[in-house]
N, CA and C atoms as an extended XYZ file, in Angstrom:
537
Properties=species:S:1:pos:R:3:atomname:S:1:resname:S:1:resid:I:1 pbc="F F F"
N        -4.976       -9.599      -11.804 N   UNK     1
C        -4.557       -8.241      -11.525 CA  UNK     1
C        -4.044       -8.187      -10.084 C   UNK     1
N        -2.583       -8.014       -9.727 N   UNK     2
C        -2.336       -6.978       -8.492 CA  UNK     2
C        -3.569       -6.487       -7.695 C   UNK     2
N        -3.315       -6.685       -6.445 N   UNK     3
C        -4.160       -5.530       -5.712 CA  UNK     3
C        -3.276       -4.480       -4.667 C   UNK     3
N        -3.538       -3.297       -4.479 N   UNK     4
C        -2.037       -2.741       -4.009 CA  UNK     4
C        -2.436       -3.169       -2.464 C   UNK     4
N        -1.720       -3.247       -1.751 N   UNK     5
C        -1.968       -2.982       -0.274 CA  UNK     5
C        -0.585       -2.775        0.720 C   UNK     5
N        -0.574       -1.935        1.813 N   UNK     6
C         0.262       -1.361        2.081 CA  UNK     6
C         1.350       -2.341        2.653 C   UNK     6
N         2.403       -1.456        2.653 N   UNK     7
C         4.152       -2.473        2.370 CA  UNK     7
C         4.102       -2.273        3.621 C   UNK     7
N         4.931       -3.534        4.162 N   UNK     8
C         5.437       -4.119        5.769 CA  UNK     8
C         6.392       -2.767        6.480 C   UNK     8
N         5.766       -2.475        7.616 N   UNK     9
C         6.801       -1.769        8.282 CA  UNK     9
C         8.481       -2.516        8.607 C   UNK     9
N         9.287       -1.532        8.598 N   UNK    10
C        10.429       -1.638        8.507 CA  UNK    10
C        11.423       -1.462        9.394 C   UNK    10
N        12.620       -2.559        9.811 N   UNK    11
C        13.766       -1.912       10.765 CA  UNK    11
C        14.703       -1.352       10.636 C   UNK    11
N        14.927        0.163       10.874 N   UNK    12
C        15.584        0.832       10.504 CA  UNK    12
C        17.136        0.747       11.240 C   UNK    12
N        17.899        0.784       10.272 N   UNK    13
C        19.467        0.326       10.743 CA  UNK    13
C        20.202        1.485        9.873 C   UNK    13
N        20.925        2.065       10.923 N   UNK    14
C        21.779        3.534       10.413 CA  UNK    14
C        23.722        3.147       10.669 C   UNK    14
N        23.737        2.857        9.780 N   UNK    15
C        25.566        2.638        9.998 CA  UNK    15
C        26.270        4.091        9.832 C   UNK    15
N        27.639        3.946       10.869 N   UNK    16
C        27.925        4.993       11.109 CA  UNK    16
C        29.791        4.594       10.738 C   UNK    16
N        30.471        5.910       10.256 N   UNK    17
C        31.541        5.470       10.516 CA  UNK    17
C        32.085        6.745       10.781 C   UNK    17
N        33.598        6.950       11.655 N   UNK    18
C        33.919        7.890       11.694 CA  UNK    18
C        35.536        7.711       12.159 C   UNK    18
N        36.289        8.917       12.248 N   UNK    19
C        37.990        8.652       12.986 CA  UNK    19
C        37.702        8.333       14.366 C   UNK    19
N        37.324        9.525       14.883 N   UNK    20
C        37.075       10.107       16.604 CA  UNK    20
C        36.068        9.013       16.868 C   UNK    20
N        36.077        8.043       17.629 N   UNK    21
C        35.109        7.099       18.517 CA  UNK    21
C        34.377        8.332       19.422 C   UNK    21
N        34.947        8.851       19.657 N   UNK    22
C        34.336       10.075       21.057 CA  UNK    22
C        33.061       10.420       20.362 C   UNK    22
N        33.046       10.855       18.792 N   UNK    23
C        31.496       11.336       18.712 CA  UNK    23
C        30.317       10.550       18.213 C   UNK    23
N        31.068        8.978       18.613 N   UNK    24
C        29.869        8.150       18.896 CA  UNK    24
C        28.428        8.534       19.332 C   UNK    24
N        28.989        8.811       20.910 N   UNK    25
C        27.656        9.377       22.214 CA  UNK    25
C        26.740       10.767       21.218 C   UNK    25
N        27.639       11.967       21.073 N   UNK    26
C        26.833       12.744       21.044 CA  UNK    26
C        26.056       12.522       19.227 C   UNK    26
N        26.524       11.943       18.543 N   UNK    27
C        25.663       11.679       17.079 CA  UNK    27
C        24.657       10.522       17.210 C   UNK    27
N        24.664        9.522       18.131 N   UNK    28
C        24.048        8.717       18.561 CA  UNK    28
C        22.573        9.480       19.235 C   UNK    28
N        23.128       10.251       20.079 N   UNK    29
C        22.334       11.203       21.216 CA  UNK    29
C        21.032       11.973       19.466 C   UNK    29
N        21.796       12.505       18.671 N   UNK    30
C        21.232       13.366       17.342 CA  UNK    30
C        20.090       12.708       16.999 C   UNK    30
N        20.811       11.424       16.484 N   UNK    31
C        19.930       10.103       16.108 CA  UNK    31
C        19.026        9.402       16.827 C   UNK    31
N        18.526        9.615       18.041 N   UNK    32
C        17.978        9.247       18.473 CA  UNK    32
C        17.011       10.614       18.966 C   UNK    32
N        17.531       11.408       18.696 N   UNK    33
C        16.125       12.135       18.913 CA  UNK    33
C        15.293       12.707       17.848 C   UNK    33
N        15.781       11.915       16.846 N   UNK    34
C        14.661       11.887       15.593 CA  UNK    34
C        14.100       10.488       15.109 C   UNK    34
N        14.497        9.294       15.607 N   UNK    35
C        14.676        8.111       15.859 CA  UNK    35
C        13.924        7.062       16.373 C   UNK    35
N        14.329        7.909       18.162 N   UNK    36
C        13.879        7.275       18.911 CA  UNK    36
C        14.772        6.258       19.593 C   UNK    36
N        14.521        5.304       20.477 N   UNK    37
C        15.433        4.341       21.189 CA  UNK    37
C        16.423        3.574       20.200 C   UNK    37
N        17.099        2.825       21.349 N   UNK    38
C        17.801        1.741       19.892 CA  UNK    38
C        18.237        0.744       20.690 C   UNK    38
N        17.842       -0.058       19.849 N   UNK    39
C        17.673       -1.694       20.185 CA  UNK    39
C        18.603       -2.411       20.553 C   UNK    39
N        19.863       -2.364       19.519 N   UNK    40
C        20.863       -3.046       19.097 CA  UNK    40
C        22.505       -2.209       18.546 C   UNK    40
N        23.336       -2.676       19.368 N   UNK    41
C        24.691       -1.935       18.417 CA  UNK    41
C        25.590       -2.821       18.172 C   UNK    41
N        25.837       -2.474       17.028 N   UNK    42
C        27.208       -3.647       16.686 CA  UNK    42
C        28.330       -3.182       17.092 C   UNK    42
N        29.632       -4.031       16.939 N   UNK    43
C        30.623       -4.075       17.421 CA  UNK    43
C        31.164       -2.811       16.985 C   UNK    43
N        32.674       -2.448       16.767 N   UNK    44
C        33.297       -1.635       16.776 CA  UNK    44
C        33.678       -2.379       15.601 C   UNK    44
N        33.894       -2.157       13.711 N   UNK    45
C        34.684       -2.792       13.091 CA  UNK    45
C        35.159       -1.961       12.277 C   UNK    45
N        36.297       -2.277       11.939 N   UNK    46
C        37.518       -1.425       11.056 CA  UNK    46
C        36.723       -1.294        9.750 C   UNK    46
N        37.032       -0.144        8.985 N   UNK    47
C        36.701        0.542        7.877 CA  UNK    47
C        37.837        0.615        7.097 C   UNK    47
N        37.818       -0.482        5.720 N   UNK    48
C        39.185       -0.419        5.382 CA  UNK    48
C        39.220       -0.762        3.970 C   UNK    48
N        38.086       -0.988        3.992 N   UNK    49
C        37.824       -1.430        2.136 CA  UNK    49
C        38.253       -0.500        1.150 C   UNK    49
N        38.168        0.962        1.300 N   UNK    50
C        38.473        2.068        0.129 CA  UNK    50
C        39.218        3.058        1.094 C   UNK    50
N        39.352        4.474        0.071 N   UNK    51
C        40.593        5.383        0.626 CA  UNK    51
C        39.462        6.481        0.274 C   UNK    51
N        38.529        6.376       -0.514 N   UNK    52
C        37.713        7.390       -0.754 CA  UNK    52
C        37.331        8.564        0.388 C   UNK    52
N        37.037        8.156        1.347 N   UNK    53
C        36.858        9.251        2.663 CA  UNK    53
C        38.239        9.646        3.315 C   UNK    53
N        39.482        9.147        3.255 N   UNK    54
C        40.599        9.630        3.901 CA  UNK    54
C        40.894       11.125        3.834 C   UNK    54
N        40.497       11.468        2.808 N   UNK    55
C        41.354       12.925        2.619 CA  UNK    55
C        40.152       13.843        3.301 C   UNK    55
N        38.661       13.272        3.742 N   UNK    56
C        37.724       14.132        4.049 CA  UNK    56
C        38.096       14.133        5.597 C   UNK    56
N        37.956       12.546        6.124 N   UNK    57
C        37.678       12.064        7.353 CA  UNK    57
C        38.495       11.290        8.167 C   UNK    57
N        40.227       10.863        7.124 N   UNK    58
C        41.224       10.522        7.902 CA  UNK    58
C        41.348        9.084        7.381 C   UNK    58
N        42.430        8.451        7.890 N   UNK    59
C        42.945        7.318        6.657 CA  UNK    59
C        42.368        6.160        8.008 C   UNK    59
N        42.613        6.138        8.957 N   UNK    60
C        42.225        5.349       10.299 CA  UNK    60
C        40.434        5.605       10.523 C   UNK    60
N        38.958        4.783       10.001 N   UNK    61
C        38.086        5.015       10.193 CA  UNK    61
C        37.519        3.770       11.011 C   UNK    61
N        36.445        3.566       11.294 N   UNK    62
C        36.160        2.378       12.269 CA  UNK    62
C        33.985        2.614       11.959 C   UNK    62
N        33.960        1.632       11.974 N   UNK    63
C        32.172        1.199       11.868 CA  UNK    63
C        31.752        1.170       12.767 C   UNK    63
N        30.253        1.712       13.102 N   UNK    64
C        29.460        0.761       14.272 CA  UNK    64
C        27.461        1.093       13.688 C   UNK    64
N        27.029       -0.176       13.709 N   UNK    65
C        25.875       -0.051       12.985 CA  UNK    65
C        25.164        0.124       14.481 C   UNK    65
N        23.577        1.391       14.046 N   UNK    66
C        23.140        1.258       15.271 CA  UNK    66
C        21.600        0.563       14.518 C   UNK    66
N        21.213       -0.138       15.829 N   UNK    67
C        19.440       -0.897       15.627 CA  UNK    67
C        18.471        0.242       15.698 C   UNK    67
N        17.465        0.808       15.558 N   UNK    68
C        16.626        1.722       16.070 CA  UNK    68
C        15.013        0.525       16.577 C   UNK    68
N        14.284        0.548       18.207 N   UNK    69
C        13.517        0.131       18.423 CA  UNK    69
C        12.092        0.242       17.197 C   UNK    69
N        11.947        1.558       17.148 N   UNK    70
C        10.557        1.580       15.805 CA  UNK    70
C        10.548        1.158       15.001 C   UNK    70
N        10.162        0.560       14.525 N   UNK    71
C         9.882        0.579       12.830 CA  UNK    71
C         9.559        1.568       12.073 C   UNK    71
N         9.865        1.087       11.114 N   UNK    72
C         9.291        2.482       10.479 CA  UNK    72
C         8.629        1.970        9.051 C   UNK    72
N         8.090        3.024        8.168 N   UNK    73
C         7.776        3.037        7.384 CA  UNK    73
C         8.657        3.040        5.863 C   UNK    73
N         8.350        1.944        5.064 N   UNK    74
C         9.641        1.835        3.864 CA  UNK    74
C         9.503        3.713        3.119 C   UNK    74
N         8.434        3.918        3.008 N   UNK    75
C         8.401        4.787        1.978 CA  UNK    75
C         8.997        6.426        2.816 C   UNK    75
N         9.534        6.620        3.907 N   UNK    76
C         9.812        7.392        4.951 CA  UNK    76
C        11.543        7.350        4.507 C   UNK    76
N        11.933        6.496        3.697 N   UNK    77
C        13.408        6.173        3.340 CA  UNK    77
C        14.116        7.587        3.322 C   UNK    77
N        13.837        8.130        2.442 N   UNK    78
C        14.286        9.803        1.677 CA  UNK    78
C        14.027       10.708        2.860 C   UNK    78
N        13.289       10.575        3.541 N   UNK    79
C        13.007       11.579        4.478 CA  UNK    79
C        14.208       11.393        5.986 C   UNK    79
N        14.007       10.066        5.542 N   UNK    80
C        15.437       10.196        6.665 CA  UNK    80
C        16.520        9.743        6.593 C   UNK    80
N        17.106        9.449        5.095 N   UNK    81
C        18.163       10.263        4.550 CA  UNK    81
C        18.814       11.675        4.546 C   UNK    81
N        17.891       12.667        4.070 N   UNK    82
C        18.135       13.668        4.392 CA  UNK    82
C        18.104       14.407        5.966 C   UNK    82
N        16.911       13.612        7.348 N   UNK    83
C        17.291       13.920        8.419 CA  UNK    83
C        19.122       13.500        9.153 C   UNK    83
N        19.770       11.848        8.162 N   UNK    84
C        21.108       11.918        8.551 CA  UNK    84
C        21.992       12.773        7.950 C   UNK    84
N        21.387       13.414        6.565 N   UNK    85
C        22.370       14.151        6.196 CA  UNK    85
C        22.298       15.473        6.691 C   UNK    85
N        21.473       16.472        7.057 N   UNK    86
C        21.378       16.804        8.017 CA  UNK    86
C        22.349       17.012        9.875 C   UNK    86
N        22.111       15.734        9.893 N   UNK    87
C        23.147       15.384       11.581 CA  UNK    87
C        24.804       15.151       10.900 C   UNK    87
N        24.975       14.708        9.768 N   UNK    88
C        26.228       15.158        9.216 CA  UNK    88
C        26.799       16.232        9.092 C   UNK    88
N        26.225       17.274        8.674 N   UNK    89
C        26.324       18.334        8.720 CA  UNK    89
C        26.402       19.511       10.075 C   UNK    89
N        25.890       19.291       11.254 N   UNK    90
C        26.331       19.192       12.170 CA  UNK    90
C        27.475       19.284       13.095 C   UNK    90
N        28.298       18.099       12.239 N   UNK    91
C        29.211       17.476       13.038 CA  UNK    91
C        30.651       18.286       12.456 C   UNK    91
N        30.485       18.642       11.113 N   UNK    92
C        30.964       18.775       10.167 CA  UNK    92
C        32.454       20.080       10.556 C   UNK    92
N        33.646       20.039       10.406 N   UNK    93
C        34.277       20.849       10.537 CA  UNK    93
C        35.117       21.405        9.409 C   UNK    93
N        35.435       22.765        9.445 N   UNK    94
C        36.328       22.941        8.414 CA  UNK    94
C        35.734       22.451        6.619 C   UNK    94
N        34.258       22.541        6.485 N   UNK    95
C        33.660       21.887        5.065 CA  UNK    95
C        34.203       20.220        5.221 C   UNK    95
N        34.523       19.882        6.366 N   UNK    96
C        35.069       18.057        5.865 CA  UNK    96
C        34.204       17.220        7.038 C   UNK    96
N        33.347       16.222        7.086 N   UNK    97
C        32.638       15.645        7.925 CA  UNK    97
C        32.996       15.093        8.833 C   UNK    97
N        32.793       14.978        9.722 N   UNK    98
C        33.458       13.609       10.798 CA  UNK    98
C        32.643       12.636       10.934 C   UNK    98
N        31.659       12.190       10.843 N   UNK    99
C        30.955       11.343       10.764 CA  UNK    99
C        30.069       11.177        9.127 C   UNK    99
N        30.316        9.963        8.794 N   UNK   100
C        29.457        9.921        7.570 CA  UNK   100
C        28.038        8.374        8.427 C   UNK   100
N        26.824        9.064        7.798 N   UNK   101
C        25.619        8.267        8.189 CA  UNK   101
C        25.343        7.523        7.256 C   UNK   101
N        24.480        5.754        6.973 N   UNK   102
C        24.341        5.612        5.971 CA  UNK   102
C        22.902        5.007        7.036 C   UNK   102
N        21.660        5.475        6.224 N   UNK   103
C        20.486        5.022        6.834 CA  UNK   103
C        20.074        3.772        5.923 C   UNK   103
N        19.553        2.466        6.295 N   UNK   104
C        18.538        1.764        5.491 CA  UNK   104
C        17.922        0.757        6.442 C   UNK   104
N        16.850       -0.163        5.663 N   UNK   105
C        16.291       -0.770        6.625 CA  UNK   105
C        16.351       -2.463        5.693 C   UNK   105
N        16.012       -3.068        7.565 N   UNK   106
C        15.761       -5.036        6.951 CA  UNK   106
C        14.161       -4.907        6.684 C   UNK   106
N        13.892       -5.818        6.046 N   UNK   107
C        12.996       -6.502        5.648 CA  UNK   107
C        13.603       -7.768        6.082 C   UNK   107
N        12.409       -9.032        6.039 N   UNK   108
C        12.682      -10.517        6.314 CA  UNK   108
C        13.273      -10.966        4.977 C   UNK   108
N        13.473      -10.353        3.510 N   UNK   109
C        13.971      -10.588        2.388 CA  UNK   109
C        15.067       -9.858        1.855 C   UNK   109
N        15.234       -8.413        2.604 N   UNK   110
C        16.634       -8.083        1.860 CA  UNK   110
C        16.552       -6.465        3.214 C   UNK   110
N        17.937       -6.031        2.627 N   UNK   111
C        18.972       -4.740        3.644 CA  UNK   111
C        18.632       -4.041        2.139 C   UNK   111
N        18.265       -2.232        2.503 N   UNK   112
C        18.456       -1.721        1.570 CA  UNK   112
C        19.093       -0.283        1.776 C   UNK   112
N        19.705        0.340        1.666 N   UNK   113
C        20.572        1.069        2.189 CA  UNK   113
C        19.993        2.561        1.336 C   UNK   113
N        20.099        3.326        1.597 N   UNK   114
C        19.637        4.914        0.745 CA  UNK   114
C        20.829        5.771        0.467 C   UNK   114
N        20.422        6.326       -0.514 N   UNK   115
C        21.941        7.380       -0.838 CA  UNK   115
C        21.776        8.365       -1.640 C   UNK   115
N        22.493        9.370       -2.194 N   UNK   116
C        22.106       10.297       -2.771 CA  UNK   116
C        22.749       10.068       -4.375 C   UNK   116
N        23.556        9.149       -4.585 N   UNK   117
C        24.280        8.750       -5.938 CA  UNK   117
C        23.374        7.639       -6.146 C   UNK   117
N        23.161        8.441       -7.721 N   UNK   118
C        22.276        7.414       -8.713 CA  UNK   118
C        22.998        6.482       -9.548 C   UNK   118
N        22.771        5.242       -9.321 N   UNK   119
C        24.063        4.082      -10.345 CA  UNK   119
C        22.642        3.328      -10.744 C   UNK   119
N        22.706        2.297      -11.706 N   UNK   120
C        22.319        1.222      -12.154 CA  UNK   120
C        21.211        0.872      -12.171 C   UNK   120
N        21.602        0.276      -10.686 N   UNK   121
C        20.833       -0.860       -9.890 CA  UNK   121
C        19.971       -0.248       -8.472 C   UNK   121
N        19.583        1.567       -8.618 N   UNK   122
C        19.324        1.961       -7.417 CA  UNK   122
C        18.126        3.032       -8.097 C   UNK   122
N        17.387        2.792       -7.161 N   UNK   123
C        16.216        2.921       -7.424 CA  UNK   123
C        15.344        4.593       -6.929 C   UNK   123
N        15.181        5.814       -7.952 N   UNK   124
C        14.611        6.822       -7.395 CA  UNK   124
C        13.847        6.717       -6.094 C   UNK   124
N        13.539        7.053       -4.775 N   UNK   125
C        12.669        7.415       -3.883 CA  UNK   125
C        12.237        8.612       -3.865 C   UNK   125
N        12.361        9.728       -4.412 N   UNK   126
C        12.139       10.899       -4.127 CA  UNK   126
C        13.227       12.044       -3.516 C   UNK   126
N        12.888       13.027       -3.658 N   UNK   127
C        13.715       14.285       -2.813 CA  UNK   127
C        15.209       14.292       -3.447 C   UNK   127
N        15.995       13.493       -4.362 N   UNK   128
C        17.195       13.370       -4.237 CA  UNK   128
C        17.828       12.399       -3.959 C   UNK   128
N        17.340       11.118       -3.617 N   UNK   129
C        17.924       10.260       -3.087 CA  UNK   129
C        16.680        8.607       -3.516 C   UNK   129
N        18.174        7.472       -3.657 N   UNK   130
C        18.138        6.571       -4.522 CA  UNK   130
C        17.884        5.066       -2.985 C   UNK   130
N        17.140        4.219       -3.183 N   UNK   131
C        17.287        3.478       -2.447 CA  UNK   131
C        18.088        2.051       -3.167 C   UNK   131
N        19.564        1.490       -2.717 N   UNK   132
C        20.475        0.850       -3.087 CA  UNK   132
C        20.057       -1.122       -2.779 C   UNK   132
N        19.382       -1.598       -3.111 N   UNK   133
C        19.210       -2.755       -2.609 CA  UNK   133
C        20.740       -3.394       -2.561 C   UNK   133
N        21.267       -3.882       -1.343 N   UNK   134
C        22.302       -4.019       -0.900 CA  UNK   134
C        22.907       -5.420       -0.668 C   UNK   134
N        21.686       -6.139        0.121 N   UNK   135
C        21.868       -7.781        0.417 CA  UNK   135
C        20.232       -8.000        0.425 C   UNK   135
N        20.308       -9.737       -0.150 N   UNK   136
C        19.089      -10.243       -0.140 CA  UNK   136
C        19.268      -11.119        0.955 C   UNK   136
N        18.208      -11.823        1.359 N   UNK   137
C        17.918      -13.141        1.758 CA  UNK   137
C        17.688      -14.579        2.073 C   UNK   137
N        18.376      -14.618        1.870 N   UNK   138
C        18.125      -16.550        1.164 CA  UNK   138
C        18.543      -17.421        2.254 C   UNK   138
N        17.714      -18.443        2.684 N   UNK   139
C        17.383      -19.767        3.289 CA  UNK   139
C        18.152      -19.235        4.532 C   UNK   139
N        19.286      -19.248        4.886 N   UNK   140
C        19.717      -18.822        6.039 CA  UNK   140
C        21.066      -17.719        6.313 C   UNK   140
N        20.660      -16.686        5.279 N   UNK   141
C        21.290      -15.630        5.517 CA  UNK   141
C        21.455      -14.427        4.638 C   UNK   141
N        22.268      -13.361        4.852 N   UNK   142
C        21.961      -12.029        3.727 CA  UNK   142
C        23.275      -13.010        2.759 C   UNK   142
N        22.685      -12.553        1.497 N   UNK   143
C        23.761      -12.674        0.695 CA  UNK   143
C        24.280      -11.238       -0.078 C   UNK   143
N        25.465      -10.983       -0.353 N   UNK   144
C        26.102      -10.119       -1.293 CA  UNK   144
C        25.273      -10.328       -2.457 C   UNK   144
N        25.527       -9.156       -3.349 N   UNK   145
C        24.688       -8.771       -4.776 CA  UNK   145
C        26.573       -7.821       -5.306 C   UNK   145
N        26.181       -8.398       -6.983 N   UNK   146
C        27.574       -7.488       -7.534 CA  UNK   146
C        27.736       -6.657       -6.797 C   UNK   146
N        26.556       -5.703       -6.803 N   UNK   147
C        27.429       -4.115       -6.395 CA  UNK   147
C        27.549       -4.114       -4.976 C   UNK   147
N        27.479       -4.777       -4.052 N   UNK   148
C        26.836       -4.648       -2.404 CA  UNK   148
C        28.262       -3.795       -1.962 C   UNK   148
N        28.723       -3.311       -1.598 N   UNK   149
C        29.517       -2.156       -0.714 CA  UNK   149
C        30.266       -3.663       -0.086 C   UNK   149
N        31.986       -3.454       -0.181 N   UNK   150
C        32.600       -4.696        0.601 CA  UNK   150
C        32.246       -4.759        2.314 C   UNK   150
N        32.266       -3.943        2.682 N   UNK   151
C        31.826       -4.140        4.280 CA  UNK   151
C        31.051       -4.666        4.721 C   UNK   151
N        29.903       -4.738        3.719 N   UNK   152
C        28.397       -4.932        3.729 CA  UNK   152
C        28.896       -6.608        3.330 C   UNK   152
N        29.930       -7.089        2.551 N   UNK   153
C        29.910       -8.203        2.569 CA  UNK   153
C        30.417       -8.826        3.434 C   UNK   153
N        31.067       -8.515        4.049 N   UNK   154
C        31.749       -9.273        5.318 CA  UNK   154
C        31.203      -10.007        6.044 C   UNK   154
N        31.528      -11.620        6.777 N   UNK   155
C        31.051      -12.279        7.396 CA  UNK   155
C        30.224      -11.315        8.550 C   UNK   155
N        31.009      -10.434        9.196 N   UNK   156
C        30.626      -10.704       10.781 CA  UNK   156
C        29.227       -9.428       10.537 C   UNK   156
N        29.379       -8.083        9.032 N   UNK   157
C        28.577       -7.466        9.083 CA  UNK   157
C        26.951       -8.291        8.657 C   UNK   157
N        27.385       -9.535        7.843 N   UNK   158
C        25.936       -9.774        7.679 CA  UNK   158
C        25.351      -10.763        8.828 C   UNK   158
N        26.696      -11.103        9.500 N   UNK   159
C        26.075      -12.232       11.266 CA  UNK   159
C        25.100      -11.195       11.742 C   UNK   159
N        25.479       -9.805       12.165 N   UNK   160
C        24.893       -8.669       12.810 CA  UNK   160
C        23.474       -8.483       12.251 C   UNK   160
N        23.358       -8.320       10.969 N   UNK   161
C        22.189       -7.934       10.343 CA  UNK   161
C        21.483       -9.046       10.145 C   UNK   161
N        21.957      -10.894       10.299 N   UNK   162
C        21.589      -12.137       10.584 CA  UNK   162
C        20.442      -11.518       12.281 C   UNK   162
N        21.369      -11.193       13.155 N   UNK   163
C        20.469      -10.965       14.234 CA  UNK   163
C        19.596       -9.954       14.635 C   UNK   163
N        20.255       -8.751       14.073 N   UNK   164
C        19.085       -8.009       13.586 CA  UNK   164
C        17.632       -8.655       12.842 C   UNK   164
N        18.153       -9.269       11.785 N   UNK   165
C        16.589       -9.702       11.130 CA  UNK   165
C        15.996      -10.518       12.004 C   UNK   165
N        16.259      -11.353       12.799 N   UNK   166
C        15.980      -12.172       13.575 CA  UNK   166
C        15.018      -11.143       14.824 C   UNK   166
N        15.717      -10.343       15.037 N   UNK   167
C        14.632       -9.651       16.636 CA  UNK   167
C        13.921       -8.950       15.712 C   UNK   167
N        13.880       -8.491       14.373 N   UNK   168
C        12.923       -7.842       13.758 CA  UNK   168
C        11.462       -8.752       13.884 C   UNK   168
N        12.095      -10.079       12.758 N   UNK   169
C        11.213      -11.139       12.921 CA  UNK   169
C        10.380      -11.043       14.607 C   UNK   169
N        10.687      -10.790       15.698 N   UNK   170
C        10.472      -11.310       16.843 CA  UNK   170
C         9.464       -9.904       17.015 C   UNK   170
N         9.656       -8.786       16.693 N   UNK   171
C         9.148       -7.446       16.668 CA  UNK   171
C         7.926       -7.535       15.803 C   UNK   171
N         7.348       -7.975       14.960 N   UNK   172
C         6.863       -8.531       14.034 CA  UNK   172
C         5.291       -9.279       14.471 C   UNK   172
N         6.100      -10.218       15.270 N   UNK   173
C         4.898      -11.662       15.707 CA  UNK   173
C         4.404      -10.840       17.322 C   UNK   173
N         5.166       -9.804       17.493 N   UNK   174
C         4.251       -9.663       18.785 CA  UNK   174
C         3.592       -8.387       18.529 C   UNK   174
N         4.003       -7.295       16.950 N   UNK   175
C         2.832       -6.312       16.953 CA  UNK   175
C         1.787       -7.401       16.634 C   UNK   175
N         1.807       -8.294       15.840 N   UNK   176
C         0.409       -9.570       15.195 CA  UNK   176
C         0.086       -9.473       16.295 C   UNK   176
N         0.395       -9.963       17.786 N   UNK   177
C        -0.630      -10.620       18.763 CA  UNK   177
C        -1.133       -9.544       19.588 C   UNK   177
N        -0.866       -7.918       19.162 N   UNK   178
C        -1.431       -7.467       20.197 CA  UNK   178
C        -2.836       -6.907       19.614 C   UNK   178
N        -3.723       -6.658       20.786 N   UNK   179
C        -5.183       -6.758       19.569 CA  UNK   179
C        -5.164       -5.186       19.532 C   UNK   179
C-alpha cells in the first residue's frame, strides 16, 4: 500500500509575453509583490510560433521567463493562476491584454505549466484551472511531450529551464542542511 506524504516544494517560473517591452518593469513589479523576489530572468526571445494572440496583443510579441526565489507549494498551482490572471487584467486595455502570464513550476522530473483550457492530457487542479504537464526530464535534460507548446520546445527555452532546474536542485540541498 502507498503511504501519502507531502509533495516536494516547488520552483515557480511565470513566463511572460507581450508587444510593449516597457511593461516588463511595472508587471514584473505586480508579480513580485505576490511572489516575492526573483532569482533568475531569461533572455528576451521572439514569440512566433502561432498568430493566435495577434489580433488581441499585436503580430510582433517577444518572451521573457521570470525565476521566482520561493518555492512554493505544488498544490498552490490554481491559486496563482488566477493571482496572474488577475495582474492580466490589470494591464488590460480596451477588453484586449497586453501582457499574457503563463504560471508553472520545475520539479527535478518535469515543467508543468497551469491554464484555464481543459484538453486531454491536463489535469483538473481546482477553481477552474487545469495543470498542463509540459516537459519531462530525462538523464540530461527537459524533453518535449506531443502536446508541449512549440516555444516550450525550443533549444535555448529548455537550456534556461536546464539552469533553472539546476539552482533549484542547489535551493533544495541547502533547505536539507539547514537544521
Amino acid at each position: 500500500m502507498s503511504r501519502p506524504k507531502s509533495a516536494q516544494s516547488a520552483k515557480l517560473v511565470i513566463g511572460l509575453f507581450m508587444h510593449d517591452r516597457d511593461l516588463l518593469m511595472p508587471v514584473t513589479q505586480a508579480l513580485c509583490g505576490h511572489f516575492g523576489g526573483i532569482d533568475m530572468v531569461s533572455a528576451w526571445m521572439p514569440f512566433h510560433h502561432t498568430n493566435y494572440y495577434a489580433a488581441e496583443m499585436g503580430d510582433v510579441l517577444f518572451r521573457r521567463m521570470l525565476v521566482f526565489r520561493n518555492l512554493i507549494e505544488q498544490d498552490h498551482l490554481s491559486d496563482i493562476k488566477l493571482k496572474t490572471n488577475a495582474i492580466e487584467r490589470m494591464f488590460m486595455s480596451n477588453d484586449k491584454r497586453k501582457v499574457n502570464l503563463d504560471p508553472g513550476y520545475i520539479l527535478p522530473e518535469r515543467f508543468v505549466l497551469a491554464t484555464g483550457k481543459n484538453f486531454t492530457h491536463r489535469i483538473y487542479i481546482g477553481q477552474g484551472i487545469y495543470a498542463d504537464l509540459t516537459l519531462i526530464y530525462r538523464k540530461s535534460g527537459f524533453e518535449p511531450l506531443a502536446w508541449t507548446y512549440p516555444d516550450y520546445m525550443e533549444m535555448s527555452m529548455r537550456s534556461f529551464l536546464h539552469q533553472v532546474r539546476n539552482n533549484y536542485l542547489c535551493d533544495l540541498k541547502s533547505q536539507q542542511s539547514q537544521p
